[in-house]
N, C-alpha and C positions, 0 to 999 in steps of 0.2 A: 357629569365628570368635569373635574376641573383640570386644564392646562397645566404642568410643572415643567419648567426646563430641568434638563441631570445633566453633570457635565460627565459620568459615567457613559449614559448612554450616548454622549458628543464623540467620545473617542472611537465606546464602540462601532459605532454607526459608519463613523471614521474607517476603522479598520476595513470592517466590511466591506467599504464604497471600493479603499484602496485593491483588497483583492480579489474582487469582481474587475477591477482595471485591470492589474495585471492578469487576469482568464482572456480579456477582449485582447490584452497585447499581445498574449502572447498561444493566442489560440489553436497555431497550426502545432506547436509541439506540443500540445495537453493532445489535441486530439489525435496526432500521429503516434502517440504512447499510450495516454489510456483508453482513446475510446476506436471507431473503426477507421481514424483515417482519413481523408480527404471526403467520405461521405457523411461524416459529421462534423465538420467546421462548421457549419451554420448554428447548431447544436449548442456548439461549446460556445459559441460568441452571445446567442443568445440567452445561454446559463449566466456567460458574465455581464449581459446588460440586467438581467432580471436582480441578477444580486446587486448589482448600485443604484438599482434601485430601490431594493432593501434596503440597504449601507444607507444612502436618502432618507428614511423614513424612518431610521432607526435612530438617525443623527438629529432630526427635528423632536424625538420624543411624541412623533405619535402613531409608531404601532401598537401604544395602548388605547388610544383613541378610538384606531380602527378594529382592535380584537373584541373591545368591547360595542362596537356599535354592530359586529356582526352576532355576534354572541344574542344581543338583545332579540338581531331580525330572526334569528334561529329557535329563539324560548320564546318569544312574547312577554319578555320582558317589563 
């Protein structure tokens, strides 16, 4: 598989990163409203580091890289 940069997927990726940021900032009221409270703050901050790290990998253009490299370890490819 060959490498392309998108600048589609630049923004996306973007987005992403941005509102995994705003879940870490703003954690105590996501969890105080949607989820149980003070016994999932941990919960919600780690949702929003996992999504900027998506938003990361989204924004380099290689979550095709990586869907396909598991895909292959999955089929034998």
């Amino acid at each position: 598989m060959e490498y392309s940069f998108s600048i589609g997927w630049l923004f996306g990726g973007l987005v992403i990163a941005l509102a995994g940021g705003l879940i870490v900032v703003f954690y105590k009221q996501i969890a105080d409203n949607l989820a149980n409270g003070v016994s999932s703050y941990d919960h919600v901050k780690l949702f929003g580091v996992i999504t900027i790290v998506v938003g990361l990998i989204c924004t380099a253009n290689l979550h095709v890289f990586l869907l396909n490299l598991l895909v292959d370890l999955m089929f034998h490819r």
